[in-house]
Phi, psi and omega in degrees: 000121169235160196180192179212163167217173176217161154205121197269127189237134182222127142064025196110337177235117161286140167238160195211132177208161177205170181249076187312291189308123185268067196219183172285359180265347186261353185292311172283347151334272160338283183310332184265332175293313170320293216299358247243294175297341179272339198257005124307310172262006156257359155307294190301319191236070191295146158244337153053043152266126172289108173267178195284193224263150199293135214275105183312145129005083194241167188207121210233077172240033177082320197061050190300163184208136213312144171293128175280144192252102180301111154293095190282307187312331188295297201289040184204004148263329187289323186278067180201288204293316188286313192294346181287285189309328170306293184305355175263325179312321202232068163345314190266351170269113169285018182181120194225139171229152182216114170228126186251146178206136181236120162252141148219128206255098179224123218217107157270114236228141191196127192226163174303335195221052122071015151293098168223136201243148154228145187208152186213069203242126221230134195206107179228141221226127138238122157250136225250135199233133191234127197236119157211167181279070162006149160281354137225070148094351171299187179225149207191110159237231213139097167222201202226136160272103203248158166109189164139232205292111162088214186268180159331311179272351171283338186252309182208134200256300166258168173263007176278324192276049182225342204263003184267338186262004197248318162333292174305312193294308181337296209296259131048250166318337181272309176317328170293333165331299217259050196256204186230162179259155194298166180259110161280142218110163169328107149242177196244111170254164142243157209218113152287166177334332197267291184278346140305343184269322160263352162276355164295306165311280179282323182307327195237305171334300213269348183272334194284355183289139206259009183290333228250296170353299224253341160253033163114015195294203180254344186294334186306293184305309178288021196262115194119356197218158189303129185227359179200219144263150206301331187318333191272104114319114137242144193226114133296110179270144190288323205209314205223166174185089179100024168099010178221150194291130185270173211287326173217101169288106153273107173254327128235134193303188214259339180278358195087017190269162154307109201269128152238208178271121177291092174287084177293299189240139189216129165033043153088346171298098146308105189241001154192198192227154182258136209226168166235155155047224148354304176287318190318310171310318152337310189253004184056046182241140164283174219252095188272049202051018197272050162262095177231166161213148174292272184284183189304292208272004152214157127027129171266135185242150190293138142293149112265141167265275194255128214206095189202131178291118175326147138319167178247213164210034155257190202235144208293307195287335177253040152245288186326306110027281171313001196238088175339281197210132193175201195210158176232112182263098125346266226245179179212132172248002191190163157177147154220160181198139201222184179335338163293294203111020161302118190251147142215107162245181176285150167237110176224061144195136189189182185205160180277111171277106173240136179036052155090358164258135160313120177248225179301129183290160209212144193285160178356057173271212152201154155286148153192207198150154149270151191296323181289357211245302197295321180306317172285000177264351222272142201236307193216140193244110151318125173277008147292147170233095159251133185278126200279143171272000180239005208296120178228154172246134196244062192242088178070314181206136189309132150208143181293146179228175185232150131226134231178173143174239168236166181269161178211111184291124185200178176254117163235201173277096179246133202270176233228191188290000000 
């Protein structure tokens, strides 16, 4: 899918127009219809905001590298032969799925004051879904995220080297068979990487986003005052983070800005909103790249890229070690949330901790809480960081994202059969 788009900036108001065709007729198309729309919606509204002083020169390409032409006979021999293997290993599952799915984001940027970005940003994902039957008689799944950051041939080339994580998944789903279900009420959890990540996100991300400030989120009134515990760092990251390339490298946002890293919350202190432009001037903050858009035909919206809670310095086994009677939350299949930072997501993997142990695993539930109220309770941060690989965000138009973190102990809500 390809296309060319403009946006037009008059007095404060934007205009926006696109294009299927990718030619020099539709690039001035475009550019006069944008111009065409700021001056319409600056008649209705004038807004007469100042963004900030005109932009050095940047020249961008990535260290792009050619789009691989996706080999279908290839990728449906690797996927036959791992479903062979499944199906012969494991017998006892009664429903096995495999789905591959390959992006590639490739975006030529070009601004009045002389910004030209070429990016190539390319992501391939398997994921692998395991079905089995319970004793009593239910169906029980489980599945797995394979993949990340670049093509088909960079992740997967033989299928053996798959077979420690497909293992793992078994092992996984079959313990959930035979698991029990949670005790609903207030407990005392850790929340592994995966659900540190989308409480990273969805809970806490969109209210710092700075459209969603500005229509009322709870982050507004709190910029500057205690939002968690001093244990909480959050950070967007731009490109790179602890010395490895995160899961979606931004290097420059759709606006031409440079990305750097957005220090959203520091030793629990809320210090800043994640911006486009536009807002950042509103807010006298500078514009740390969080302008993206997916396809050709829309519009960059204030963004999160890579979105995570620091790591720490405790060790994953002695905050499990630490927990009398609680529960330990793995994996998440769901979530939503909204502008308060009121969270519920699905958990569909998890364990019971009893006197400092891992016991049985326990079937579908969910957590849930506001996220600034669950922040202040955090007693201990995993000096790990993992990045979920598969990450997407639906905030108005599908875009890939990074989320991830360290586990984290805390109190919340868990919901009961």
């Amino acid at each position: 899918m390809r296309g060319v788009s403009a946006r037009v900036r008059k007095n404060g108001s934007y205009g926006f127009a696109s294009d299927s065709e990718y030619s020099e007729a539709s690039v001035k198309r475009v550019l006069e219809l944008a111009s065409t729309n700021a001056g319409f919606l600056n008649e209705r509204k004038p807004l007469e905001r100042v963004l900030s002083d005109r932009r050095s020169a940047v020249r961008n390409d990535d260290g792009l590298q050619a789009s691989e032409q996706a080999d279908t006979q290839a990728i449906m021999s690797f996927m036959t032969e791992l479903d062979e293997h499944i199906k012969e290993k494991y017998p006892k599952l009664q429903t096995r799925q495999l789905v591959y799915s390959g992006l590639t984001m490739e975006k030529l940027l070009l601004t009045s004051d002389d910004v030209w970005s070429h990016t190539l940003t390319p992501r391939a994902i398997l994921v692998a879904n395991f079905f089995i039957e319970s004793k009593d008689g239910s169906m029980i799944d489980l599945y797995d995220v394979l993949g990340g950051y670049g093509y088909f041939s960079d992740h997967f080339t033989r299928v053996d080297l798959l077979h420690e994580k497909i293992d793992e998944l078994y092992e996984n789903v079959s313990k959930k068979a035979e698991g029990v279900y949670a005790k609903g009420g207030r407990h005392t959890v850790i929340l592994d990487a995966d659900l540190a990540g989308i409480l990273a996100h969805e809970a806490i991300g969109h209210t710092v986003e700075a459209d969603l400030v500005l229509g009322g989120s709870v982050a507004g009134p709190n910029l500057g005052k205690k939002v968690a515990s001093e244990l909480i760092t959050l950070v967007d990251y731009a490109n790179e983070a602890f010395g490895e390339r995160c899961p979606v490298p931004i290097t420059v946002d759709d606006e031409g800005t440079v990305a750097k890293d957005a220090v959203l919350i520091e030793d629990g202190i809320l210090v800043n909103f994640m911006h486009n432009r536009e807002t950042a001037a509103q807010f006298e903050h500078e514009p740390l790249g969080n302008a993206r858009a997916y396809e050709y035909t829309d519009e960059p919206l204030v963004r999160m890229r890579n979105t995570c809670i620091v790591p720490g310095k405790d060790k994953l086994e002695d905050m499990i070690a630490s927990v009398e009677d609680g529960y330990y939350m793995v994996g998440t299949n769901n979530g939503q949330a909204d502008t308060t930072s009121e969270f519920m997501f699905g958990v569909n993997q998890g364990y019971e901790i009893k006197n400092g142990k891992i016991g049985k695993a326990i079937r579908d539930t969910t957590v849930s809480g506001v996220a600034f109220d669950v922040l202040k309770t955090v007693s201990m941060v995993s000096d790990d960081l993992i990045w979920t690989c598969g990450g997407m965000c639906g905030k108005k138009q599908m875009i890939p994202v990074g989320m991830g973190g360290p586990a984290i102990k805390c109190e919340l809500n868990v919901g009961g059969r």
